[in-house]
Structures are given as structure tokens and as C-alpha cells.
C-alpha positions in Angstrom: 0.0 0.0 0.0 3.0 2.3 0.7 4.3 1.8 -2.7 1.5 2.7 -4.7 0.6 5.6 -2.3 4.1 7.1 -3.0 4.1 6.9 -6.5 0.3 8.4 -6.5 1.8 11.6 -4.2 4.8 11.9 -6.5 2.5 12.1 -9.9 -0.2 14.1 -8.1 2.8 16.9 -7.2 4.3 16.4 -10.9 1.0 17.7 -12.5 0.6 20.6 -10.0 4.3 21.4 -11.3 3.6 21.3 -14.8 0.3 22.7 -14.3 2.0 25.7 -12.6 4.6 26.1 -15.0 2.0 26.2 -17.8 0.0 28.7 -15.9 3.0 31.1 -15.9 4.5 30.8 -19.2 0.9 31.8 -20.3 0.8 34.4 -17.9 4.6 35.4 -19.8 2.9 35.2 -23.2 -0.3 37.5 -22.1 2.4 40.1 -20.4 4.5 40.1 -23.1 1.5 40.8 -25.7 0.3 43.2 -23.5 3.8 45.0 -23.7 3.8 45.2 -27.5 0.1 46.2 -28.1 1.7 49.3 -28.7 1.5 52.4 -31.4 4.6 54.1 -33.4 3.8 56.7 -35.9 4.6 56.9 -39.0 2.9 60.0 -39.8 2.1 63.7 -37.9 1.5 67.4 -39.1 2.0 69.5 -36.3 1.0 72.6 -39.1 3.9 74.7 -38.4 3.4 75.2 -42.2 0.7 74.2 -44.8 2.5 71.0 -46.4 2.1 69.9 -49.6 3.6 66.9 -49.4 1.4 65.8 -46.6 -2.0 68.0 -48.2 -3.9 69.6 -51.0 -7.0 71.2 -51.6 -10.3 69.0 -52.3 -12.9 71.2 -54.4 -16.0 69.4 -55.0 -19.6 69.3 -54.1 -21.4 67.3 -51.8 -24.6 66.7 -49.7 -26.1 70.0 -51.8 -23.6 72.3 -49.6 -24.3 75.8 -50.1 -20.2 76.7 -49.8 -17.8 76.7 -52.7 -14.9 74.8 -51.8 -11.5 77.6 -52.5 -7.7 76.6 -53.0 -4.7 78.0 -51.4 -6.3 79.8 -48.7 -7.8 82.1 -50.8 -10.2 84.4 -48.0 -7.9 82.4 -45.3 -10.2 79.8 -45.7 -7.4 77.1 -45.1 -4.9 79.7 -42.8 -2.0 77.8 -40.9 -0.4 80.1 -38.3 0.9 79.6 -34.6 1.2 75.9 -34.8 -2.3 75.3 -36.4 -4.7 75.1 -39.1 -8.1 76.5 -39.3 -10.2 75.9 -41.7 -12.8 78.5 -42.0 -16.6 79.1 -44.1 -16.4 82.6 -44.8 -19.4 84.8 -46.0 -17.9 87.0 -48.8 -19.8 90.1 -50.2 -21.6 89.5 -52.8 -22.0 86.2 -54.4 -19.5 84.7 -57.1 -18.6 82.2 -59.5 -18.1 78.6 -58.0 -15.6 75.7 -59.8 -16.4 73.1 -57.4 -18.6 70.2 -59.5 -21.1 67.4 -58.6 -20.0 63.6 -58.7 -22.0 63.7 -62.2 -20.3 66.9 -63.5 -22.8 69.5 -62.1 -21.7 72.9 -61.2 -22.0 74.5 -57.6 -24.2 77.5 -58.3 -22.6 81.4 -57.4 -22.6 81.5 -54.0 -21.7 84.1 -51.2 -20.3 81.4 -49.1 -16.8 80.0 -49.0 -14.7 77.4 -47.3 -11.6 75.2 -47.2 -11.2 71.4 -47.2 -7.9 69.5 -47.4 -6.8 65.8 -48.4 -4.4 63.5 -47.7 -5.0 61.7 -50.7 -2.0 60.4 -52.5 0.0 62.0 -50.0 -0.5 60.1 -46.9 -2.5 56.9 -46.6 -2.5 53.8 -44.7 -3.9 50.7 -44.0 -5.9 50.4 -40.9 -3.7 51.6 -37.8 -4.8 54.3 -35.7 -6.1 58.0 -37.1 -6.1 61.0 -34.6 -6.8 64.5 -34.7 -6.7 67.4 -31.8 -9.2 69.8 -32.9 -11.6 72.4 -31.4 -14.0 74.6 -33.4 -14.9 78.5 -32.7 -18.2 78.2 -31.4 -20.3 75.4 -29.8 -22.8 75.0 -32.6 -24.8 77.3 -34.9 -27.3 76.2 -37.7 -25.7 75.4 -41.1 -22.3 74.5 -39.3 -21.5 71.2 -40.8 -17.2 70.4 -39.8 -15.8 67.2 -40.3 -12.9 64.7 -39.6 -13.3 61.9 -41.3 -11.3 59.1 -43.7 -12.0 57.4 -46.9 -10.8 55.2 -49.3 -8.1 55.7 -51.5 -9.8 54.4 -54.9 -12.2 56.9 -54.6 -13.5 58.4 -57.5 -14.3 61.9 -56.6 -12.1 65.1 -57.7 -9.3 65.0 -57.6 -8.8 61.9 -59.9 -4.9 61.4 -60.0 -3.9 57.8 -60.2 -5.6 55.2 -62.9 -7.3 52.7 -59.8 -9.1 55.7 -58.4 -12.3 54.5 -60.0 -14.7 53.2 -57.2 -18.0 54.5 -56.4 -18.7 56.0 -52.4 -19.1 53.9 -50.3 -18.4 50.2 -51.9 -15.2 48.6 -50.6 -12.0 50.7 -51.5 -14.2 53.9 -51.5 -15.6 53.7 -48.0 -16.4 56.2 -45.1 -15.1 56.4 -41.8 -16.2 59.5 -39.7 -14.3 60.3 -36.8 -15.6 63.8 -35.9 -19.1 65.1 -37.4 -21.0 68.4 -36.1 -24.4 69.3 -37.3 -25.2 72.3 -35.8 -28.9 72.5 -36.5 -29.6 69.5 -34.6 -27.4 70.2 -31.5 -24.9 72.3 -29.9 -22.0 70.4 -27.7 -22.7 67.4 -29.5 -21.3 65.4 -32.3 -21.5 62.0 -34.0 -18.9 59.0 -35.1 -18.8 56.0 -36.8 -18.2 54.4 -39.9 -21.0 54.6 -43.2 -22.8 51.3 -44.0 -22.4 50.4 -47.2 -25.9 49.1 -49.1 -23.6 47.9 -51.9 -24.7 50.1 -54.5 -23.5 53.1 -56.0 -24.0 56.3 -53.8 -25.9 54.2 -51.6 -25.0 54.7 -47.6 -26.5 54.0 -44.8 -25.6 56.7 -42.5 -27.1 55.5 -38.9 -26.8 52.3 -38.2 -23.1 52.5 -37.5 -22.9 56.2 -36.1 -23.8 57.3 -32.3 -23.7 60.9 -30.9 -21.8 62.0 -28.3 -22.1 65.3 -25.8 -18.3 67.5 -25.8 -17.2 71.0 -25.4 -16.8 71.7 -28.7 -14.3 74.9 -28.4 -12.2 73.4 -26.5 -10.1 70.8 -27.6 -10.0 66.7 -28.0 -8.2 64.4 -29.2 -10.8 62.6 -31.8 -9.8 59.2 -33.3 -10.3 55.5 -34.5 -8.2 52.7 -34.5 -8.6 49.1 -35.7 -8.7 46.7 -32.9 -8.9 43.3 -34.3 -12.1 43.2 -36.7 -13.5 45.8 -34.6 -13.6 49.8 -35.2 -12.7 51.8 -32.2 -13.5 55.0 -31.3 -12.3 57.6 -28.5 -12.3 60.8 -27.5 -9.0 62.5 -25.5 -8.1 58.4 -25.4 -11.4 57.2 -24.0 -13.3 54.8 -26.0 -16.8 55.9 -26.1 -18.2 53.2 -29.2 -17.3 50.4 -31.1 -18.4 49.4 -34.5 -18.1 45.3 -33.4 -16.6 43.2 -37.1 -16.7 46.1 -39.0 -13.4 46.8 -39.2 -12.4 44.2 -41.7 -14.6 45.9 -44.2 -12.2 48.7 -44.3 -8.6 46.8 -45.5 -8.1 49.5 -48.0 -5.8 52.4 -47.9 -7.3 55.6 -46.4 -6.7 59.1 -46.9 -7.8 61.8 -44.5 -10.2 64.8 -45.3 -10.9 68.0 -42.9 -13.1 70.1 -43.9 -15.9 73.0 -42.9 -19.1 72.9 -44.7 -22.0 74.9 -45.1 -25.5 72.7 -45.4 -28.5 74.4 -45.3 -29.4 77.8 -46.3 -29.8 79.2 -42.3 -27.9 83.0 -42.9 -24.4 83.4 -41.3 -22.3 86.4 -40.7 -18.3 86.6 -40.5 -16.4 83.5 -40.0 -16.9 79.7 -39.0 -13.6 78.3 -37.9 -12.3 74.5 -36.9 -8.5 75.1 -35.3 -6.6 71.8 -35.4 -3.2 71.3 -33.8 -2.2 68.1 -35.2 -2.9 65.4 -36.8 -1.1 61.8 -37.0 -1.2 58.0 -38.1 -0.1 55.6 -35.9 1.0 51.7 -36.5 0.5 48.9 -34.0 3.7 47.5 -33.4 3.4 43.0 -33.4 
């Protein structure tokens, strides 16, 4: 009885041992991929100047905006001075001529309204990784504000068309939407909406609501506003909280994205002076394996 006993004691310690032992080399493993979920970018404009290498001016019209979209900071629409950029709607005079066209080659009527909107398409874009932006605007919220933060893909077919695969259709795959930062000021003040645009794989066919969830934030003062791929999920924080998640939609998006700033004008509601969104910086980031 003393035999078997022993040998029953000595295997009953060897697979608490082992057991142990496999219990912390996991624990090693989880640490370890803890320590490397990291970020390193690979891209930041800190706007000391208006880059061209990183930017350019996007003139087109969209969603029936009442703006005309004007390049090289013509009425300081796009101004970059003491560290940042703000992008401005400015009421001009009188009204004037507008170049900015329609998807289908329709021209923006003369208007007395104009803005700026920049691009960092075929400059700077990336595959997944993590998009941030620190931006305030100049007021919390007036009707007819309409900024944006937001990233799309790079085989989009809207102006400017520069490279021969830019020939997809908003918002199938390679031409889809992500919006990071969205203000509509005639539905709320201190308040504004992110999330990515369900496509209904068609043509010009989005569903804008499904995905997307407003949020309540200062908006002159400023946040950090950003997304990052987290597995097949979409995540989305403000000043490095996460406030939503678009759960599996993230693998929809394996394109390269550019980025797009820009202040629009969308209904008719009058405006006097100057709108203004002031952002600091802006940056891409890479999760290191």
C-alpha cells in the first residue's frame, strides 16, 4: 500500500508542477502581448506650415452644400499660423462664381459662401492603424455648421482623380467612409457623431445610422478625436477614452485611407463673418506585433 501511495503523491505533485509552470508561461505570453500592443507613428503634421507633401486642396460638391470649396487659402479659408490650421466658411460680399462640381459633373451655383477642405489623398494613406486629430472649433454649434474629420478610401472616384485605380463609387469597398468627428449644428450644440458609413452595396448608396452614435463634448475646447482598428472591430475615442465600437466592421475597411478636414456649409440658415475649426495636429499611428 505504501508503494502505490508514493508513486500516486509523486504524480499528483508532478501535474501541479507542470500545471504551474504552464500557468505562468501563459501568464509570460499574455504580459509580453500586453507589452507590445503598442502604437509608433509613422505619420504627424504639427502645421507649423501648410505642407504639400502631406495636403492639397479638395474642391468638390457634396450633400447640396451651399459653400464653394477655394484653394490656397484664398479668403484664409485654409490659414496655418501659430502651430495650427483652421479651416474657415467665410461669408464673402456678394455672391460669385463657383468651380467646385457634382460627382455627375454639375456645377456648384454662385454662391456668397466659401470654405476650405484639405486631403491626404495620394500624399499620406494607410492601411488600418490608428487616425487621430486634436481639434476644437470657434463656437459650440450654430445652424448650417457642418465640420468634419473623417477618412476614406483611396480608390475613390471623386475630384481630384490622379492615379488610374481611383475609379470606385462611395461607399463600396476601397471607397468607403469612416467619420471620426461630425458636427451638425442645427440639430445640437456640444454634441457630435462617429462611426463608420454602412455600405448598401450600391453606388451612392449609404447607410448613415446604423453605424454612427452621438456624443455630448465641449466643442471649443479641444480633443483628441480618433479610431483605431482593434482586431475586426472599429474603435472610437475621444481624448483616449473609447466611447463606441463598430463590433466586425473593421475588416470591411482593409483599403488604404486618406484623411479629409473640412468646414461645410449645409443648409441655407444665414451666417455672418467667420466659422472656424482650429486643429493642432494630426497623426497616423502603426500597432507594433
Amino acid at each position: 500500500m505504501k508503494k502505490p501511495t508514493l508513486l500516486f503523491l509523486l504524480g499528483f505533485l508532478s501535474i501541479i508542477i507542470l500545471s504551474t509552470a504552464f500557468k505562468n508561461k501563459n501568464q509570460e505570453g499574455y504580459k509580453k502581448m500586453i507589452s507590445t500592443n503598442a502604437w509608433k507613428v509613422d505619420f504627424i503634421d504639427n502645421f507649423d506650415n501648410f505642407n504639400s507633401a502631406n495636403w492639397q486642396d479638395q474642391r468638390i460638391w457634396v450633400n447640396n452644400e451651399t459653400h464653394c470649396y477655394v484653394p490656397d487659402n484664398e479668403f484664409g479659408t485654409r490659414e496655418v499660423s501659430n502651430g495650427s490650421l483652421k479651416l474657415k466658411v467665410v461669408r464673402i460680399d456678394e455672391k460669385r462664381p463657383c468651380d467646385n462640381f457634382d460627382k455627375y459633373g454639375k456645377q456648384h451655383p454662385e454662391t456668397q459662401y466659401v470654405s476650405g477642405r484639405i486631403a491626404s489623398k495620394n500624399r499620406k494613406e494607410f492601411v488600418k492603424g490608428k487616425w487621430t486629430a486634436r481639434l476644437r472649433l470657434g463656437s459650440n454649434g450654430e445652424p448650417s455648421m457642418f465640420p468634419a474629420w473623417w477618412i476614406l478610401g483611396a480608390q475613390n472616384n471623386e475630384p481630384p482623380v490622379q492615379e488610374p485605380d481611383e475609379n470606385i463609387c462611395w461607399p463600396l469597398a476601397g471607397s468607403g467612409e469612416i467619420d471620426i468627428f461630425e458636427h451638425h449644428g442645427d440639430h445640437h450644440k456640444n454634441h457630435f457623431t462617429t462611426g463608420a458609413i454602412k455600405s448598401l452595396e450600391n453606388c451612392d448608396k449609404g447607410d448613415w445610422w446604423s453605424l454612427r452614435k452621438g456624443f455630448d463634448a465641449t466643442l471649443n475646447d479641444y480633443h483628441e478625436y480618433s479610431v483605431e482598428w482593434e482586431g475586426s472591430d472599429l474603435v472610437y475615442r475621444i481624448d483616449q477614452k473609447e466611447i463606441y465600437r463598430n463590433i466586425g466592421e473593421g475588416d470591411r475597411y482593409s483599403e488604404p485611407m486618406f484623411a479629409i478636414l473640412n468646414y461645410a456649409k449645409i443648409t441655407d440658415s444665414p451666417m455672418e463673418g467667420e466659422w472656424v475649426m482650429e486643429v493642432d495636429w494630426v497623426k497616423h499611428e502603426y500597432r507594433l506585433q
